[in-house]
C-alpha positions in Angstrom: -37.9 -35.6 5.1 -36.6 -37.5 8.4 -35.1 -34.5 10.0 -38.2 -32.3 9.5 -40.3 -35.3 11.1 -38.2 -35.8 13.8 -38.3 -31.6 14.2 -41.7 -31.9 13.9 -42.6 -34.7 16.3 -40.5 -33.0 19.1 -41.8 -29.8 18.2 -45.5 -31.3 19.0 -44.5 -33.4 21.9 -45.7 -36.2 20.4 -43.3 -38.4 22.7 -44.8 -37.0 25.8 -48.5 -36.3 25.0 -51.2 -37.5 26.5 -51.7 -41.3 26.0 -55.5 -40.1 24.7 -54.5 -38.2 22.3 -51.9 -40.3 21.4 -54.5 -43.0 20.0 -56.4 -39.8 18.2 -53.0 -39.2 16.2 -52.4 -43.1 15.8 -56.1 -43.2 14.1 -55.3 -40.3 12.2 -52.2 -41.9 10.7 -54.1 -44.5 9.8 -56.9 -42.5 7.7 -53.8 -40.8 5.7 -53.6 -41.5 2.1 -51.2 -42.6 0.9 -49.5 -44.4 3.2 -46.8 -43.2 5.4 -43.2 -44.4 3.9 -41.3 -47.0 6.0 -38.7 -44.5 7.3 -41.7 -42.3 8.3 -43.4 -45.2 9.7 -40.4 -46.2 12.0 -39.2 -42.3 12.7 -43.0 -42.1 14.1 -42.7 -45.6 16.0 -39.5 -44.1 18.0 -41.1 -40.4 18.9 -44.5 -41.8 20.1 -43.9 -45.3 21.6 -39.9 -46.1 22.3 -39.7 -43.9 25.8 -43.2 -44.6 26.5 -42.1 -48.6 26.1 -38.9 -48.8 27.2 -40.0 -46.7 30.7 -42.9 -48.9 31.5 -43.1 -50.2 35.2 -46.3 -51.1 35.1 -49.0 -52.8 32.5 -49.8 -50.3 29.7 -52.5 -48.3 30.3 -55.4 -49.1 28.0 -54.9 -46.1 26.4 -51.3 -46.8 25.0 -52.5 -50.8 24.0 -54.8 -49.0 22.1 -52.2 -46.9 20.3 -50.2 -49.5 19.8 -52.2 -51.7 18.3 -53.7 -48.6 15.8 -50.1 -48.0 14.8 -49.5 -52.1 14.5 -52.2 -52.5 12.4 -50.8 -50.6 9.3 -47.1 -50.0 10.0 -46.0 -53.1 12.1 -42.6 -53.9 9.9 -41.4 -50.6 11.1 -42.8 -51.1 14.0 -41.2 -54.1 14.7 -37.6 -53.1 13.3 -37.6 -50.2 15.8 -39.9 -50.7 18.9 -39.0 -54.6 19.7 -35.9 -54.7 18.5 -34.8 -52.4 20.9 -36.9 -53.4 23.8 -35.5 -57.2 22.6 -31.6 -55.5 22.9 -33.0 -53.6 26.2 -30.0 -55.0 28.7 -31.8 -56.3 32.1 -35.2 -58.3 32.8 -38.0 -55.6 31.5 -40.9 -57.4 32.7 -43.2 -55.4 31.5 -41.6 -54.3 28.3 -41.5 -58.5 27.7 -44.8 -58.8 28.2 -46.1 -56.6 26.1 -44.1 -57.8 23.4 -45.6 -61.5 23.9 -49.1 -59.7 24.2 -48.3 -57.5 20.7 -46.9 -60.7 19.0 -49.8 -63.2 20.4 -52.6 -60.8 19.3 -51.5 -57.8 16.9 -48.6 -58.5 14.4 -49.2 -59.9 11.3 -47.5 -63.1 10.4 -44.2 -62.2 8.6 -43.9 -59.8 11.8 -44.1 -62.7 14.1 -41.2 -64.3 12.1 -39.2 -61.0 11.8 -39.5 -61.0 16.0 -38.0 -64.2 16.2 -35.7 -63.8 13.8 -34.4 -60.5 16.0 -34.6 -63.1 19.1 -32.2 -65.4 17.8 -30.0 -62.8 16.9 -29.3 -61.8 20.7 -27.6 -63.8 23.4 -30.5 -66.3 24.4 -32.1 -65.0 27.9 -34.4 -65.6 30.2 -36.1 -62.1 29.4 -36.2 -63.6 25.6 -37.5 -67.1 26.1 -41.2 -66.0 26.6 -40.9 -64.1 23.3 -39.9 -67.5 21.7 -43.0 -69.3 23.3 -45.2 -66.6 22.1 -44.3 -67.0 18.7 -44.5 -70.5 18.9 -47.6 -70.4 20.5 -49.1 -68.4 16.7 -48.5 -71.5 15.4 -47.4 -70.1 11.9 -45.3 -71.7 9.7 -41.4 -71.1 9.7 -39.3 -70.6 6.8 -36.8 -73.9 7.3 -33.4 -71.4 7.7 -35.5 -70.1 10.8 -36.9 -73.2 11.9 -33.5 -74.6 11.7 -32.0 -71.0 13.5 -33.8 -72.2 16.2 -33.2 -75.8 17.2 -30.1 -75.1 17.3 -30.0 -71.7 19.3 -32.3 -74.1 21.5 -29.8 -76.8 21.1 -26.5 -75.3 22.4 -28.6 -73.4 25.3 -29.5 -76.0 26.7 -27.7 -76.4 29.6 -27.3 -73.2 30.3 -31.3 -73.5 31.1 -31.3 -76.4 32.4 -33.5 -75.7 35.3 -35.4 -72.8 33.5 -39.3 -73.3 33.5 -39.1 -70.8 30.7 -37.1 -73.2 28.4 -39.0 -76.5 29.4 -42.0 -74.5 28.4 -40.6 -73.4 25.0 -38.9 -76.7 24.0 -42.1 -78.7 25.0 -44.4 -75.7 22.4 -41.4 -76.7 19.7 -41.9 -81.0 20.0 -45.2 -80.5 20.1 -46.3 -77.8 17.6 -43.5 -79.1 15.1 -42.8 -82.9 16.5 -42.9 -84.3 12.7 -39.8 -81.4 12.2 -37.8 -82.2 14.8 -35.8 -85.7 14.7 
C-alpha cells in the first residue's frame, strides 16, 4: 500500500499542515490498532516530519517537539532509518537540525535507537556537525555492542588530527575515557 499512502498523505497535506494538527494525527496513529507496518511507519515519518526537519532555521516549535516525540514513541526504528539518517547525510552545518537530533536521542529514542544513530554516524565522513551526535549518545550511557564500541575508537582514532583543536572532539573523547575508561586501553 506505499503508493496509496504516499497519494494519500499528499492528498491531505499532511507535509504542510498545521504543526497542531499535526500532533492530533501523530496521537491518532498512536491509538491505531494494530500497529502501523514499518514501511507505513517510515512512508509517514518522511510526509509529516522530513521537510519540516530538514527546513528548520529556528528551534522547533513546541508543537512539532510534540509530534515528534508522539510519532518517536511507537515508531522510532522507522523513524530513525528515515528522519536522522537523512538529516545525519544533510551536506552543511544544520544547526538546528543537529540539535534536535541530540535533543531526540538524549530524551526520546529508545535504546537500540540510540545505537542505530550511532551506528548511521559512523557510517558518514566524521564532522563537526556529527560529533555532538556522538556525545549525545555517549552521554545515554547505554551499553554498546563491542563491534560498535570498537566502530568507534577507531573512527575516533584515525580522526584525530583532523580535530585536533575541535572542542567538539575533546568533549567526546573525554565522555568515551570516562564513561567507558575500563574499555579503552
Amino acid at each position: 500500500c506505499c503508493p496509496q499512502l504516499e497519494g494519500l498523505c499528499s492528498f491531505l497535506q499532511l507535509s504542510t499542515c498545521p504543526e497542531h494538527l499535526l500532533v492530533r494525527f501523530c496521537g491518532w496513529l498512536l491509538a491505531l490498532t494494530p500497529d502501523l507496518s514499518y514501511t507505513s511507519a517510515a512512508i509517514l515519518a518522511e510526509q509529516l516530519f522530513l521537510r519540516r526537519v530538514l527546513s528548520l532555521t529556528q528551534p522547533p516549535s513546541r508543537h512539532l517537539m510534540a509530534a515528534l516525540t508522539l510519532f518517536c514513541s511507537k515508531y522510532s526504528q522507522p523513524f530513525c532509518r528515515v528522519l536522522v539518517a537523512a538529516v545525519l547525510r544533510e551536506p552543511g552545518e544544520g544547526a538546528e537540525q543537529t540539535k534536535l537530533v541530540c535533543e531526540l536521542v538524549e530524551e526520546c529514542l529508545e535504546p537500540d535507537c540510540v545505537r542505530l544513530v550511532l551506528s548511521q554516524v559512523l557510517e558518514l565522513p566524521l564532522s563537526e556537525k556529527l560529533l555532538p551526535v556522538v556525545q549525545a549518545v555517549l552521554g545515554r550511557q547505554e551499553v554498546l555492542p563491542p563491534e560498535l564500541f570498537d566502530l568507534l575508537v577507531l573512527t575516533l582514532c584515525r580522526h584525530a588530527s583532523a580535530f585536533a583543536t575541535s572542542l567538539n572532539y575533546a568533549k567526546v573523547v573525554t565522555a568515551m575515557l570516562t564513561m567507558y575508561q575500563s574499555q579503552v586501553s
